[in-house]
C-alpha positions in Angstrom: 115.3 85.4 111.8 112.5 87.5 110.7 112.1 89.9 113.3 116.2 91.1 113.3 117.3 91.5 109.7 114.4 92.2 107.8 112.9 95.0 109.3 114.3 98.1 107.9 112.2 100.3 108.7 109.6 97.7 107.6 109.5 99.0 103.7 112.8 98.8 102.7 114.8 96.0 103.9 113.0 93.5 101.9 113.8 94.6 98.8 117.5 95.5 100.0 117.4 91.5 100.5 116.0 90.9 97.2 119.1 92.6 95.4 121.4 90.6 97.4 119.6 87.6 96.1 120.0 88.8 92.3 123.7 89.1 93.0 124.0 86.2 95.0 121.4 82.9 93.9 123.8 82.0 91.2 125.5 80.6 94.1 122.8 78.1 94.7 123.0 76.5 91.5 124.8 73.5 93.1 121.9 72.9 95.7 118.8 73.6 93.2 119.4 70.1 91.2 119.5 67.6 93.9 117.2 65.9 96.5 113.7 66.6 95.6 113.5 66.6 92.3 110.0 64.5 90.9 108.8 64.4 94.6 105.0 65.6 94.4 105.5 66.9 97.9 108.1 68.2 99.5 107.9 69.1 103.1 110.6 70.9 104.9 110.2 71.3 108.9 112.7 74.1 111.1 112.6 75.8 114.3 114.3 78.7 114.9 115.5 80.4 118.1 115.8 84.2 118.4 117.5 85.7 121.7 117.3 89.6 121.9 118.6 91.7 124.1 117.4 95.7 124.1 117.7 98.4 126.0 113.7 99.7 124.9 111.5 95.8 125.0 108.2 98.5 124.7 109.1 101.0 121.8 105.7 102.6 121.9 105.6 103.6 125.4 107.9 106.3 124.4 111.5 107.6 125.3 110.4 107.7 129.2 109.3 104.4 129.4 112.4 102.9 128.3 113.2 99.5 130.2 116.0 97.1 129.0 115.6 93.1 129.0 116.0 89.8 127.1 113.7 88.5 124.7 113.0 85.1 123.9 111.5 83.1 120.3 110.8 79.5 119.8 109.7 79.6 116.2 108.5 76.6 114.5 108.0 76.5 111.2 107.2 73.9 107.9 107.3 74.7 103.8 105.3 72.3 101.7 105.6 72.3 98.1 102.7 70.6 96.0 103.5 70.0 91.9 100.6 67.2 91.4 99.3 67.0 87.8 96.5 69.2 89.0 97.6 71.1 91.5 100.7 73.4 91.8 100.7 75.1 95.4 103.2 75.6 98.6 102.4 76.5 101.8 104.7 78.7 104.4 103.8 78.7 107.9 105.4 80.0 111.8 104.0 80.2 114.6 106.3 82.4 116.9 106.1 82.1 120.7 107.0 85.5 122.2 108.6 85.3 126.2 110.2 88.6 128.1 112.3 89.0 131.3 110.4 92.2 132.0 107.7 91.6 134.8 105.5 94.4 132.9 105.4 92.6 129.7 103.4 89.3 129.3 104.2 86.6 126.7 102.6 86.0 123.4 102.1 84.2 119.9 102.2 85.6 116.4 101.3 83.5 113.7 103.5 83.8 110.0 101.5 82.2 106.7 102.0 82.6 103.4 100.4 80.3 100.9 99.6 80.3 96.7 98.2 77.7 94.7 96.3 76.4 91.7 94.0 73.6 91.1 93.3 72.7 88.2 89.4 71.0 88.7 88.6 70.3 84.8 91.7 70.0 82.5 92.2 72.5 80.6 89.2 74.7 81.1 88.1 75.5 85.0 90.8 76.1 87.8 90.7 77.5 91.4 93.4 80.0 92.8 93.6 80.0 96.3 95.6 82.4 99.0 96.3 83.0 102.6 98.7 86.1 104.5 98.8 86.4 108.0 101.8 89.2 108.8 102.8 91.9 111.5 101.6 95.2 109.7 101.7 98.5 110.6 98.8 100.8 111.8 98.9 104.0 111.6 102.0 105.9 109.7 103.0 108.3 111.9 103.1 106.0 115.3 106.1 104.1 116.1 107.5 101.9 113.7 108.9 98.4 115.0 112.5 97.7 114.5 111.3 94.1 115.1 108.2 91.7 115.9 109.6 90.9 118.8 109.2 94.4 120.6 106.3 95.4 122.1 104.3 97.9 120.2 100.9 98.9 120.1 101.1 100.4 116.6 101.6 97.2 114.7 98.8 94.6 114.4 98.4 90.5 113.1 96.7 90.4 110.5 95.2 88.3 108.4 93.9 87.9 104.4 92.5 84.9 102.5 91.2 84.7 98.8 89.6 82.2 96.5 89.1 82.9 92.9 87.7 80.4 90.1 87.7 80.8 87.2 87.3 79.1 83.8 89.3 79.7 80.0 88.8 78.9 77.0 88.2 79.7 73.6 85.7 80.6 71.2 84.9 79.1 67.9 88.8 79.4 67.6 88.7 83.0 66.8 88.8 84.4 70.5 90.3 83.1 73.9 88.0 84.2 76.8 88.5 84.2 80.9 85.7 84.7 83.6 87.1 84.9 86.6 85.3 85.3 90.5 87.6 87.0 93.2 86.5 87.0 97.1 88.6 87.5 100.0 88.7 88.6 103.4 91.3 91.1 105.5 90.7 91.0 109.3 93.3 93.1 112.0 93.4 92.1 115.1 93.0 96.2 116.0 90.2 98.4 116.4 91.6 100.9 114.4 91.3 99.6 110.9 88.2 98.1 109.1 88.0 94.6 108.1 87.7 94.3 104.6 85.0 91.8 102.1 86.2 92.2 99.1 84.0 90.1 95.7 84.6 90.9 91.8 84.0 89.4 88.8 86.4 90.0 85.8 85.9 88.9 82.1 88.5 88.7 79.3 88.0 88.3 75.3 91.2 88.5 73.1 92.1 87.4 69.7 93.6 88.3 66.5 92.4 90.6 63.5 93.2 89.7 59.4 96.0 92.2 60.2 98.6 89.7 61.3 100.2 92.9 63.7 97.0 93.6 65.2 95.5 92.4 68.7 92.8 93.1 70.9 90.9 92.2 73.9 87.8 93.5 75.9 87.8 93.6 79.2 84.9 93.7 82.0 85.0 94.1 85.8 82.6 94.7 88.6 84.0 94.6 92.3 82.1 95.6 96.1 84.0 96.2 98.7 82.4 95.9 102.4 84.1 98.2 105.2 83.2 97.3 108.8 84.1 101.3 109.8 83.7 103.2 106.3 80.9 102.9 103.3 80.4 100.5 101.1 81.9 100.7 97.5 80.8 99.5 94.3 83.1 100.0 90.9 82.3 99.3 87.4 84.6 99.4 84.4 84.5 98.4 80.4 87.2 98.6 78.0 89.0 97.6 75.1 92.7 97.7 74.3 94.4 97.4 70.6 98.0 96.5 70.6 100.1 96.8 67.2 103.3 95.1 66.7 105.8 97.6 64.9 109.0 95.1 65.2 109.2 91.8 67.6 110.7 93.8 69.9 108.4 96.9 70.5 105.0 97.1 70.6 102.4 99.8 70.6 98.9 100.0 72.7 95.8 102.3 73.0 92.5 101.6 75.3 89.2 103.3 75.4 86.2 102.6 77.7 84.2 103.7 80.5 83.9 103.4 84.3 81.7 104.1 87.0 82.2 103.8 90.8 80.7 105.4 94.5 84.1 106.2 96.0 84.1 109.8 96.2 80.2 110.3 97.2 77.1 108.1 98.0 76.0 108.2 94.8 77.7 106.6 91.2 79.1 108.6 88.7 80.5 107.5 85.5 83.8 108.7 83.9 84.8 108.3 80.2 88.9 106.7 80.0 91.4 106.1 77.1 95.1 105.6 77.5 98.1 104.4 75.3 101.8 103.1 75.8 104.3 100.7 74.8 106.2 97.6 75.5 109.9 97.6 74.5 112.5 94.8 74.5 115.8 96.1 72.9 117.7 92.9 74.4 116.6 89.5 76.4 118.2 91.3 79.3 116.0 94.8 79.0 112.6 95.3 79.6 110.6 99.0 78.8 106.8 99.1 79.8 104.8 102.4 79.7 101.1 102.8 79.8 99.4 105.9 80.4 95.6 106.8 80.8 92.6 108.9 81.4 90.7 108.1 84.9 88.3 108.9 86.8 90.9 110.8 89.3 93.4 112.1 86.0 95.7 110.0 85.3 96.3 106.4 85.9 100.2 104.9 84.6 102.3 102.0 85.0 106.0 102.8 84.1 108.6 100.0 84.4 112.5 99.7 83.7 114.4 96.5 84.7 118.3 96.1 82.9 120.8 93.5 83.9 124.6 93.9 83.5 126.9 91.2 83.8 127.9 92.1 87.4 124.9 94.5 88.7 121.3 95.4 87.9 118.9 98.1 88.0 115.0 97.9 88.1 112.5 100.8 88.4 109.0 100.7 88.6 106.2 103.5 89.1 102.5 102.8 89.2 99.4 105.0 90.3 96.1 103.3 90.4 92.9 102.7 93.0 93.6 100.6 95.8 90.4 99.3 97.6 93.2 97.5 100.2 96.1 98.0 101.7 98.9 97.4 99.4 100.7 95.0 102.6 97.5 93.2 102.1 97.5 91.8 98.3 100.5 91.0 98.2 100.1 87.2 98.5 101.9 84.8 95.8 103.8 88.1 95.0 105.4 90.4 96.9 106.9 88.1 100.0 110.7 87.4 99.9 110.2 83.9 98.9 108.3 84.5 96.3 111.2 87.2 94.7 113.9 84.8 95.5 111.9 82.1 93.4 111.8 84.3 90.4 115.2 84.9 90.7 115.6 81.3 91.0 114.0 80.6 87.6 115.3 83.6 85.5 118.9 81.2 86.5 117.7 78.3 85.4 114.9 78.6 82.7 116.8 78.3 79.9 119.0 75.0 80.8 116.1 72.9 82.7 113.3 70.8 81.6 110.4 73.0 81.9 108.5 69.3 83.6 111.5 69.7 86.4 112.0 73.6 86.4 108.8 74.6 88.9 110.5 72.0 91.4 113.9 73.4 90.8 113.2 76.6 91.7 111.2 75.6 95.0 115.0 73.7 96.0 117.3 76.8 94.8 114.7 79.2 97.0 114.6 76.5 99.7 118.3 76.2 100.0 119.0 80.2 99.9 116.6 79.8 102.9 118.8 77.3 104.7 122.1 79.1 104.0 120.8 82.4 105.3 118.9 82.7 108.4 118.6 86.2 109.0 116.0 86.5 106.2 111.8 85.3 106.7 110.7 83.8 103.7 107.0 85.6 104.8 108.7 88.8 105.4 106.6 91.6 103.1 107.8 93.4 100.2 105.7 96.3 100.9 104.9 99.1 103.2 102.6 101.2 104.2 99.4 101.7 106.6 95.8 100.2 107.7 93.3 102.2 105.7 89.2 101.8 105.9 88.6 103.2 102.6 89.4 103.3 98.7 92.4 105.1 97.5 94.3 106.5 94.8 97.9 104.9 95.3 101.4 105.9 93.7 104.1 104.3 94.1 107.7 104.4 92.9 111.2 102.2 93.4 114.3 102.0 92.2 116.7 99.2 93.4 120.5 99.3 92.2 122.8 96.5 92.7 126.4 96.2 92.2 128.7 92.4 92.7 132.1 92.2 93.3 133.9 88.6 93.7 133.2 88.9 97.9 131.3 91.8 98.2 128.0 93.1 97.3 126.7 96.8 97.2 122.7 97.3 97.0 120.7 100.4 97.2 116.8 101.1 97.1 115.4 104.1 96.7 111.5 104.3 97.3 108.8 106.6 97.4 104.6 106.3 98.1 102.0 109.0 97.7 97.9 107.8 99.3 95.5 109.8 98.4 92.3 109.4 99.8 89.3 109.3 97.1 86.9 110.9 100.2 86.9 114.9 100.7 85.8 114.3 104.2 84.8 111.3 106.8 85.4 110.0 110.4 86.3 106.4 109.6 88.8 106.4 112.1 91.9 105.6 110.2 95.0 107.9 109.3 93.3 110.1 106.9 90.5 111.1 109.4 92.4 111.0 112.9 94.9 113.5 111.1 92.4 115.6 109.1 94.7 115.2 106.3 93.7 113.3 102.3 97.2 113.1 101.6 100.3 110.9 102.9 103.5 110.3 102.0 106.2 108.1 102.2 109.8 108.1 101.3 113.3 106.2 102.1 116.7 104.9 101.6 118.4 101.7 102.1 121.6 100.8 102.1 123.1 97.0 102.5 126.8 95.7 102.1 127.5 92.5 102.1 130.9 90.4 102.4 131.1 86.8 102.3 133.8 85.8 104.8 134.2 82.4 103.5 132.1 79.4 102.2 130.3 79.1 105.2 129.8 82.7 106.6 129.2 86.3 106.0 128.8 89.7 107.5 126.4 92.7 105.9 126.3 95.9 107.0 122.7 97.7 106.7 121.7 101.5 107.1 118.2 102.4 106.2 115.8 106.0 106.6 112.2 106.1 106.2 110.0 109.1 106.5 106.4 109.7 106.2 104.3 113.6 106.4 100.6 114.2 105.8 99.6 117.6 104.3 96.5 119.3 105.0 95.8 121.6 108.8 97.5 118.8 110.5 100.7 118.3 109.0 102.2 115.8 110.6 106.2 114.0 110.1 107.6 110.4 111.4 111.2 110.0 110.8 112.8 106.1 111.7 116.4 105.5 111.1 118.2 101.7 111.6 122.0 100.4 111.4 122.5 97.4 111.5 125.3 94.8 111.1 124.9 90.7 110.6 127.5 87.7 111.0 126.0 84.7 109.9 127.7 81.5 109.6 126.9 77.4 108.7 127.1 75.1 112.2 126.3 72.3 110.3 124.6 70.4 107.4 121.1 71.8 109.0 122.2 74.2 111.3 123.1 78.2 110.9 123.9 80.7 113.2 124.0 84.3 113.6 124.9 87.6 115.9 123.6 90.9 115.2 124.0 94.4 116.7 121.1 96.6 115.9 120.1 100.7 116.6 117.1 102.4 115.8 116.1 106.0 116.0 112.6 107.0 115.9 111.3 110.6 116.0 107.7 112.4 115.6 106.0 115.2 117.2 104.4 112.9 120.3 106.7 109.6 120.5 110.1 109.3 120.1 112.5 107.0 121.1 115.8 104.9 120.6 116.5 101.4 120.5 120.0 99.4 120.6 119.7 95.6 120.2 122.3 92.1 120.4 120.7 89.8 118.5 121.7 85.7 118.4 120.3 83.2 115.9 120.0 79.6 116.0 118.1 77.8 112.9 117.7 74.1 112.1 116.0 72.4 108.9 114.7 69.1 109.3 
């Protein structure tokens, strides 16, 4: 049911989930050790079918155009999971078949992958990573945001990224481990309003140990071009080393020094001078403290990160500022999809009492079987926000997720913030930056989720979520979207769930507001 529960304001309601799962996968534990365990392949057909009825089928015709009507899904879908001696992969695909009663709106596909995997081509030394993301994503951040795929809007676009990347390890004379590694991949929207986006790099890693039994290093090397079909081609450059002492086992210190040279800002290169220090700090096996801070070429660069987890809740910040050549929606493949967090959830339950031959395929059944049990969440849904850009940019971001577990209920809250900033002082490219005369956009919201299980079988959760994004600059601009929403799902059968929900979305900015009230049924099989 990816297009009813998920989309909280399409930042936030994904991660909302992934609290939920923290509190809740311990509940899977049953499921995870039976069926497909030692099975090289496990293949796992559904179809789901999504009936929606809303009073606004077209959100981005505006408040005037408002017209009410039922909207039908056939979704079928499979999950393969691969765990050969050489190759470790799983592939997630939907294709969603899109049919309205409204004689002004014609019916439609949209297509749903998510695949990640390793092969390993020579043991132990040369391997191929492989990738593919095809997902609804949003176009411009100030048009109107979908409450679901299944409305019509014209400010959300398919679209779709692929990436290979071999590379080869090893090690040297037995003093020094190396990695050279080849990135390319492709972004393509099915919108004239973005760029489609070649991306190639090479990266090289050396690292070893000094006669100071404390002391580590490693040098790294990177060269990347990035192709823009609407905006200039870029070309970066960066060398560095890093030196990392351990004080204790459960701290350690860093500092980094190097240089870096890129065209983003102008035609021509220009080379910058970077250092930066920080820490790593594990007080207890359930803390984790990272901090890195550095000189770049735009200031400066950090990764900050806080995760804690208490018996009955857990907290996690994290807050990162760095150049992003892509969209961040776009790179988030093998990463930051909802089956990917459940799976990591999955195997901080059970790496410690499984055999670490059995634990991959262990963790594919516990994520399978959350899958099964609740409908209302897409395993391809994204973890991230955020807008089609055509050009390099310098990209904070900051979350913090809180979740709180009670025997039947469970409380989570995200709070999260984004700030793009584009590395060009001026251009016509076409994309947010340019059509609203602005180098600066931000985005910030809440969400809000409480779940109570109802029995064995069935639950309810109640959702609430705000998202707003301005630009700065002469054309200041603001989009406000607000969404309640509130879920009964329940088990039919062995293979069968359903679910009801009842949806209202409020959408406001200076040319196109409107609001949207939804009923929402659920029918989902697994083969």
């Amino acid at each position: 049911m990816k297009n009813s529960t998920l989309r909280l304001t399409r930042t936030t309601g994904l991660v909302i989930a992934t609290l939920w799962i923290n509190a809740a996968v311990g509940q899977e534990s049953a499921n995870a050790n039976t069926g497909t365990q030692g099975q090289a392949f496990v293949i796992k057909p559904r179809i789901t079918l999504i009936e929606t009825w809303t009073d606004n089928v077209a959100v981005s015709g505006g408040q005037g155009s408002k017209e009410s009507g039922f909207i039908t899904q056939l979704a079928p879908g499979v999950r393969i999971d691969a765990k050969t001696a050489r190759l470790k992969a799983y592939f997630d695909y939907a294709l969603t078949g899109t049919f309205y009663s409204t004689s002004s709106a014609n019916s439609s596909t949209q297509n749903s992958l998510n695949t990640f995997g390793t092969l390993e081509a020579v043991s132990n030394w040369m391997y191929l990573d492989f990738s593919g993301l095809i997902a609804q994503q949003t176009i411009s951040a100030f048009g109107a945001q979908s409450p679901s795929n299944a409305n019509i809007n014209t400010n959300s676009s398919e679209t779709s990224t692929y990436r290979l990347s071999p590379y080869i390890r090893g090690q040297i004379a037995g003093v020094a481990d190396y990695t050279l590694r080849y990135n390319w991949s492709t972004t393509q929207s099915n919108t004239s309003a973005a760029s489609d986006i070649e991306l190639s790099d090479w990266a090289g890693l050396l690292h070893g140990s000094t006669p100071f039994q404390n002391l580590k290093w490693s040098v790294n090397a990177t060269q990347q071009n990035a192709s823009y079909s609407r905006g200039q081609r870029t070309e970066a450059q960066r060398l560095y080393a890093i030196g990392t002492y351990t004080v204790v086992p459960q701290f350690r210190v860093s500092l980094s020094g190097g240089q870096e040279s890129n065209n983003y800002a102008s035609q021509n290169t220009e080379s910058k001078q970077t250092h930066g220090y920080g820490f790593d700090w594990t007080p207890t096996e359930r803390t984790q403290i990272s901090a890195f801070k550095e000189r770049r070429f735009f200031g400066d660069g950090h990764r900050y990160s806080l995760s804690h987890r208490f018996p009955l809740s857990s907290i996690r910040y994290s807050d990162t500022k760095d150049v992003s050549v892509m969209p961040p929606q776009s790179t988030v493949v093998g990463l930051g999809t909802l089956f990917d967090l459940v799976s990591e959830l999955c195997r901080q339950q059970y790496i410690n009492d499984t055999d670490p031959n059995q634990l991959d395929q262990v963790v594919s059944t516990c994520a399978n079987n959350w899958f099964i049990n609740r409908p209302g969440f897409s395993p391809n849904a994204l973890a991230y926000s955020g807008f089609l850009s055509s050009r390099a940019t310098i990209l904070r971001s900051q979350q913090l997720a809180l979740a709180l577990q009670g025997v039947r209920n469970t409380l989570t809250l995200l709070f999260n913030r984004s700030e793009s900033q584009s590395t060009l002082a001026s251009s016509t490219i076409g994309d947010d930056f340019s059509s609203n005369n602005t180098n600066n956009i931000r985005q910030r919201g809440i969400s809000f989720n409480l779940s109570h299980k109802l029995s064995a079988i069935s639950s309810i959760n109640i959702m609430a979520s705000r998202q707003e994004s301005t630009s700065t600059g002469t054309s200041a601009l603001k989009a406000t979207t607000m969404m309640y929403q509130a879920n009964l799902t329940s088990k039919l059968g062995a293979k069968t769930t359903g679910g009801l929900s009842i949806r209202r979305t409020e959408f406001d900015n200076s040319t196109n507001a409107y609001t949207e009230n939804a009923l929402i049924g659920t029918l989902s099989v697994i083969f």
